[in-house]
C-alpha positions as CSV (number, residue, x, y, z in Angstrom):
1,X,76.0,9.0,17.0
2,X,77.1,10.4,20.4
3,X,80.9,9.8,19.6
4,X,80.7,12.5,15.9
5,X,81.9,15.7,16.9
6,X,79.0,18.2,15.5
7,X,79.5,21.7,16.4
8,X,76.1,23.7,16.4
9,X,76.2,26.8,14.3
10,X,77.0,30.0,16.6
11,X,76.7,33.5,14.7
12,X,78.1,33.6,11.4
13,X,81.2,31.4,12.3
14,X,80.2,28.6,9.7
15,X,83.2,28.2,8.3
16,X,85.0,27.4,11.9
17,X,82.1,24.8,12.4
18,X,82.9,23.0,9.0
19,X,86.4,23.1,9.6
20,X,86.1,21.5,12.9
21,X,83.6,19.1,11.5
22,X,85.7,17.7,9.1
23,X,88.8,17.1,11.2
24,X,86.2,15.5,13.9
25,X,87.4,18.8,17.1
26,X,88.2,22.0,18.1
27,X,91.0,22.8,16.1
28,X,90.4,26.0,14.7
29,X,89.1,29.5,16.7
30,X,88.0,32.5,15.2
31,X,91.4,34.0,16.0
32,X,92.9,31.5,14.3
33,X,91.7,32.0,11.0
34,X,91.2,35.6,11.2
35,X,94.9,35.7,11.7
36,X,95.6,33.2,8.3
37,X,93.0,36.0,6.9
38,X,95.0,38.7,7.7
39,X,98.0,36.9,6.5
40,X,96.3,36.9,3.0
41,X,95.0,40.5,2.9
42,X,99.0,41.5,4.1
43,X,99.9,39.1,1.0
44,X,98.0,40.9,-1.7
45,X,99.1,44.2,-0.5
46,X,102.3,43.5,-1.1
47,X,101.4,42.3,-4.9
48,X,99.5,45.3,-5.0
49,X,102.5,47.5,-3.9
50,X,104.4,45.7,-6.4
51,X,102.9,48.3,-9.1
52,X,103.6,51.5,-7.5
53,X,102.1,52.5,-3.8
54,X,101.0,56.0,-5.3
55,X,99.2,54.2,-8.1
56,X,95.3,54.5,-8.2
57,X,95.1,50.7,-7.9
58,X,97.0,50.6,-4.6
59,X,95.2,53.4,-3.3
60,X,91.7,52.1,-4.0
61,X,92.8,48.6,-2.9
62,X,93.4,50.1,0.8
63,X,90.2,51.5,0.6
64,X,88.2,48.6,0.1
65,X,87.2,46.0,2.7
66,X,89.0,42.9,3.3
67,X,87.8,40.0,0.5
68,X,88.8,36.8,3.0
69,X,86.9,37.9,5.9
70,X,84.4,40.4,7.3
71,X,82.8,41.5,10.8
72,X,80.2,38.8,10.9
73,X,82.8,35.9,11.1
74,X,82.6,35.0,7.2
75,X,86.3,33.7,6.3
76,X,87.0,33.2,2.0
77,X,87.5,29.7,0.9
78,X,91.6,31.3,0.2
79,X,91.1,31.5,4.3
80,X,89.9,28.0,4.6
81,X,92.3,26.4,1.8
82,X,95.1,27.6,4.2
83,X,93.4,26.1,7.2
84,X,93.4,22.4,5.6
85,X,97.0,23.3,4.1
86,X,98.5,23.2,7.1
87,X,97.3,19.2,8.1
88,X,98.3,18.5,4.4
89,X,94.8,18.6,2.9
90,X,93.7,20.2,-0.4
91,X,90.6,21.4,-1.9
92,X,89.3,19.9,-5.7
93,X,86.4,21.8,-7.1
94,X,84.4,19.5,-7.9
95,X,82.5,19.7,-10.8
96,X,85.8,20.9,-12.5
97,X,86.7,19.5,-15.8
98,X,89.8,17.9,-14.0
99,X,88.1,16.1,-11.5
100,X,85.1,15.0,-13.8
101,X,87.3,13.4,-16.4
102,X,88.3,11.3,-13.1
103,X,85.3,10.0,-12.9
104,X,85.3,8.6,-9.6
105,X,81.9,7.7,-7.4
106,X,81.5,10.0,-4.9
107,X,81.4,7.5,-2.2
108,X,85.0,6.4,-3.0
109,X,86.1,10.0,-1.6
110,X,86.7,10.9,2.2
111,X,84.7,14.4,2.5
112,X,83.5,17.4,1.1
113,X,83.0,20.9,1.9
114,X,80.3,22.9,0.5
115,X,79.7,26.8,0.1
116,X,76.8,28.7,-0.6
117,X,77.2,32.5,-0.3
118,X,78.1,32.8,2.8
119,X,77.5,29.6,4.2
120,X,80.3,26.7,4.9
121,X,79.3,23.1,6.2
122,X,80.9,19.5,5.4
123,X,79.4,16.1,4.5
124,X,82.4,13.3,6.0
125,X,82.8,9.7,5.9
126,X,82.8,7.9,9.1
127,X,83.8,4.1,9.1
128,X,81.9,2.8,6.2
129,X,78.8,5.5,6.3
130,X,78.3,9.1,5.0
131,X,77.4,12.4,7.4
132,X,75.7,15.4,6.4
133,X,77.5,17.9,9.4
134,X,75.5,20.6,8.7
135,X,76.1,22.8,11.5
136,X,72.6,24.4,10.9
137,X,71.5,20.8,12.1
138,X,70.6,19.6,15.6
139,X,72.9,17.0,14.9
140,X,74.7,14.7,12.4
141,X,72.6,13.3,9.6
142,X,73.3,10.0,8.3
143,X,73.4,9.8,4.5
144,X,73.1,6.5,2.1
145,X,75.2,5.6,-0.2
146,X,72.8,5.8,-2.8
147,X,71.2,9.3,-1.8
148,X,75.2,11.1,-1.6
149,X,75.1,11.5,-5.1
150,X,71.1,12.5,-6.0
151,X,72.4,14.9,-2.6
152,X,75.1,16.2,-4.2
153,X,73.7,16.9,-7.6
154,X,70.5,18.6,-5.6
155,X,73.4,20.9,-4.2
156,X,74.7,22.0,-7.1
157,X,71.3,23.0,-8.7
158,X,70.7,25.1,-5.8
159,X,73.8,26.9,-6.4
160,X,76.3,25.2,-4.1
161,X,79.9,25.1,-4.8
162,X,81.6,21.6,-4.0
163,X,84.9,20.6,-2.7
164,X,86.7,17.1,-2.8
165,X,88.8,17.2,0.2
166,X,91.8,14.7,-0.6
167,X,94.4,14.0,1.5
168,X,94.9,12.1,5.3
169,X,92.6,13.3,7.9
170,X,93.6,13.2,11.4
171,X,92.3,10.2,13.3
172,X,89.2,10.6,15.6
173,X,86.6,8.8,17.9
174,X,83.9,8.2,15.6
175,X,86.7,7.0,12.9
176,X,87.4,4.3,14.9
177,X,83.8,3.2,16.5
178,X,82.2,3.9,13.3
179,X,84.7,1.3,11.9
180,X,83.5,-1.5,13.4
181,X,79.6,-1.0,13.8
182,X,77.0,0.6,11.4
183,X,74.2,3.8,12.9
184,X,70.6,3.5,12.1
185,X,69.0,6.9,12.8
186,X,65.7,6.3,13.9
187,X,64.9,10.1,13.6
188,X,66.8,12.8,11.3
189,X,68.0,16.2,13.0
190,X,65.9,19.2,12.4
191,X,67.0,23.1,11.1
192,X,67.6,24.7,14.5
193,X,65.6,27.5,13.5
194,X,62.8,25.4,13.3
195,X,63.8,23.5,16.9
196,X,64.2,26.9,18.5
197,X,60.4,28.0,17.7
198,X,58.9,24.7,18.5
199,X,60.8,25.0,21.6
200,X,59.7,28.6,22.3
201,X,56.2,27.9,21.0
202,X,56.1,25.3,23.9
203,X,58.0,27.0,26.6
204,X,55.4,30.3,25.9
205,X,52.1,28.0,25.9
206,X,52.9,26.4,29.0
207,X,53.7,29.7,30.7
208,X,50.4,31.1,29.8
209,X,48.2,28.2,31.1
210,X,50.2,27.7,34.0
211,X,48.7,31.5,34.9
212,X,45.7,31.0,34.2
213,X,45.3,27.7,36.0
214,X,45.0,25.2,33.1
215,X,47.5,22.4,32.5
216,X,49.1,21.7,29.3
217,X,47.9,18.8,27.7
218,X,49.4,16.7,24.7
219,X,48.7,17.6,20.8
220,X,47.0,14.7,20.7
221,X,44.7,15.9,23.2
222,X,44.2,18.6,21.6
223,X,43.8,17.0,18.2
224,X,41.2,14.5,19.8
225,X,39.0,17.2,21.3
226,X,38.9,19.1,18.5
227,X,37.5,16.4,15.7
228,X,35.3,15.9,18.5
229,X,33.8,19.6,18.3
230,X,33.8,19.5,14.6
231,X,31.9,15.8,14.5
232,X,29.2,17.8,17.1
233,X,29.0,20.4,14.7
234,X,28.4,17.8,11.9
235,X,25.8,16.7,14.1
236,X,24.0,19.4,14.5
237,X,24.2,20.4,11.3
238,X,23.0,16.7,10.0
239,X,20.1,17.3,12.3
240,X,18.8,20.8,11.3
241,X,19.1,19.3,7.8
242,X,17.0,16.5,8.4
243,X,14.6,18.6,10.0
244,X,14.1,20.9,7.4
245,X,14.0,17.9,5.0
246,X,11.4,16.3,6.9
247,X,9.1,19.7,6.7
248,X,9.8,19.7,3.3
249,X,8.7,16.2,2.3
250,X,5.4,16.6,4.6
251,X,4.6,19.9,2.8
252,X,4.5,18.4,-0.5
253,X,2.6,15.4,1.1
254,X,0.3,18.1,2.1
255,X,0.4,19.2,-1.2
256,X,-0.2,16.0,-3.4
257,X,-3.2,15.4,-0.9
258,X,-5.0,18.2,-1.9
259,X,-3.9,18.0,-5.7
260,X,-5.3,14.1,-5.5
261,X,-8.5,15.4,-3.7
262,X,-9.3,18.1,-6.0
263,X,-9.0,15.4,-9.0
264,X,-11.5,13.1,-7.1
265,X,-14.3,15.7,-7.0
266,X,-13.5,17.2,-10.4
267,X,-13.6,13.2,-11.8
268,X,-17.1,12.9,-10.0
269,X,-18.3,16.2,-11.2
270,X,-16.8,16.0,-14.9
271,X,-17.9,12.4,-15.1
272,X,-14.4,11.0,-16.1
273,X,-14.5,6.9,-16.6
274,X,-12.6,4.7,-14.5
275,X,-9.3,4.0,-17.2
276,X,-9.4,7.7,-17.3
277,X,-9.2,8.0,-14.2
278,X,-6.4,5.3,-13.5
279,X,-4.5,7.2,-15.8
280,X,-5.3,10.3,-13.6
281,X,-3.6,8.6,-10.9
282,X,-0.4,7.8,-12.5
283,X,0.5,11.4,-13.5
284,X,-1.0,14.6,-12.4
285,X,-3.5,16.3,-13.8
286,X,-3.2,20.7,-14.1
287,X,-6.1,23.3,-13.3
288,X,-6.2,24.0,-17.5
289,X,-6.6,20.1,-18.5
290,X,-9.1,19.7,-16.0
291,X,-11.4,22.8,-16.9
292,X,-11.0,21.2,-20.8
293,X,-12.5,18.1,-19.4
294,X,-15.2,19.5,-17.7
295,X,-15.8,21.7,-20.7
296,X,-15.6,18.9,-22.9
297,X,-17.7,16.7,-20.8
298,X,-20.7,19.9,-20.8
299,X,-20.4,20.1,-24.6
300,X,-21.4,16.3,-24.7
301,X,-24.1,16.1,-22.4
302,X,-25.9,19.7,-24.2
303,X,-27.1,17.9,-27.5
304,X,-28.5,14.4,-25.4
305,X,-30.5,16.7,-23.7
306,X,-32.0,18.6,-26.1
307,X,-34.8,16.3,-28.0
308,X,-36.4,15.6,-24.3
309,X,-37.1,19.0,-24.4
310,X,-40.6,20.5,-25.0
311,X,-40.2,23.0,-28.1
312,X,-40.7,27.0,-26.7
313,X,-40.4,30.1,-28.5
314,X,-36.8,31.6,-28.7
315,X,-36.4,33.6,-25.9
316,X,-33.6,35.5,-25.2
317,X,-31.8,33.3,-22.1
318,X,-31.8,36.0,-19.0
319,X,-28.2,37.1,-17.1
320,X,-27.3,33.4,-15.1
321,X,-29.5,31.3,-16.7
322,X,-27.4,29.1,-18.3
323,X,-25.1,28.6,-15.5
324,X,-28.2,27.7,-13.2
325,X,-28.5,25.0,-15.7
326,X,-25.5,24.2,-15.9
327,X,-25.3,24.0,-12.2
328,X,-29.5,22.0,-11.8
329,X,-27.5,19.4,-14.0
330,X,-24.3,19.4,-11.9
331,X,-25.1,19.5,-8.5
332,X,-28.1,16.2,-8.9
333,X,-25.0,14.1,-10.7
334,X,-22.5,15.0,-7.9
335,X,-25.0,14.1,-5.3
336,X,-25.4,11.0,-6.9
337,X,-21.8,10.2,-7.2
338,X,-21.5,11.1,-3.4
């Protein structure tokens, strides 16, 4: 991988780096093809001039901004076209109707150059194996055969124009090394955007522990101690839980204690039989059903012990009277049960 020339993108001179990429060295500057660009524009304004230099068209074409480069360091693919003409190298659209009636596999072909909007980088064959020189990359990235074509179809849908270089490329390093071994590319090259900030990210973290005193420690470190926090959390969590579950559970113990308590005394007292009360045990018994019971059991034990009774005159029973029966009969039975 060390012996592909990759040149790392710098401003907005993309279309320099893809040049240089595909020839495999620093064969093109930005003087270079800002003077083919200004070739171009002197080109057209001569065409232009053609029709009349006092004619609106001539006048408005001096007015406007050159189409083949600009400022930032964008060249036109007229610019880059002229480049490759002059090592004997022309560009094929790709997904033209010429090309496609071809119908040749992608990995028969030497190189490519793609362009979207403003952006220029090349995919090259080296020895028997496929680069992606991206110069947005850290570094070369080696494509399959299989994957070229699901890459360049994934190109195109994102708006890419694609460009079959055809013709002799000048001989380089990697041609040659390539050639006779095959790279296996343990790890692919990241966006250096995204180097950059884990870079920075780093540089700025170790900075500020260093002034406070605390050494930088690895992310898996970090990652350790914090599932340990979190699992101590859990923890504690688990164990306020089972706490509260725990006071819960005994409060309704508490509760069925004093539920099966008060059904023991109201079986004595309401004189309940012994299957009744089995059944009393196995589901519980509410304040209504016992009171009906009790009632139940009074209104039974009222006529029995009427014919024992010495016949009086009717009096009118006085304010309590029948509850102190009521009670004189209750209280000896409940004694007795006791």
């Amino acid at each position: 991988m060390d012996s592909i020339f990759h040149e790392k993108q710098e401003g907005s001179l993309c279309a320099q780096h893809c040049l240089n990429n595909l020839l495999q060295g620093e064969y093109f500057t930005p003087v270079d093809l800002s003077s083919i660009a200004h070739q171009l524009d002197e080109e057209e304004r001569m065409r232009m001039a053609e029709g009349g230099m006092a004619s609106e068209e001539y006048r408005t074409f001096l007015q406007q901004p050159s189409g083949n480069m600009d400022d930032s360091g964008f060249f036109s693919i007229q610019v880059i076209s002229n480049a490759l003409r002059v090592w004997g190298l022309e560009l094929i659209l790709f997904n033209s109707p010429e090309y496609q009636r071809l119908m040749i596999n992608p990995i028969n072909e030497k190189a490519f150059i793609c362009n979207y909007k403003e952006h220029w980088f090349t995919i090259r064959k080296l020895g028997q194996q496929w680069f992606n020189l991206n110069s947005l990359l850290t570094g070369p990235e080696l494509i399959s055969d299989t994957y070229l074509a699901l890459f360049l179809a994934q190109l195109q849908q994102e708006g890419y124009s694609i460009f079959v270089i055809r013709g002799n490329l000048p001989e380089c390093e990697a041609e040659q090394i390539l050639g006779i071994m095959r790279v296996h590319q343990q790890q692919r090259p990241r966006l250096i955007g995204e180097d950059e900030a884990q870079t920075s990210m780093g540089t700025s973290g170790s900075q500020s522990q260093a002034d406070v005193g605390f050494s930088v420690e690895d992310d898996d470190e970090e990652l350790k101690r914090a599932l340990a926090l979190s699992r101590q959390d859990m923890d504690v969590e688990d164990e306020e839980a089972d706490v509260r579950r725990a006071i819960q559970l005994s409060m309704q113990g508490t509760v069925r204690s004093e539920r099966s308590s008060e059904c023991e005394v109201f079986d004595v007292k309401s004189g309940i039989t012994g299957d009744e009360q089995k059944g009393g045990q196995s589901e519980a018994l509410t304040a209504e059903e016992l009171r009906k019971r009790r009632q139940a059991y009074f209104d039974r034990q009222q006529p029995q012990a009427q014919p024992n009774l010495p016949q009086q005159p009717d009096v009118p029973p006085t304010a309590g009277s029948g509850s102190a029966n009521n009670a004189s009969e209750e209280y000896p039975q409940q004694e007795s049960s006791q």
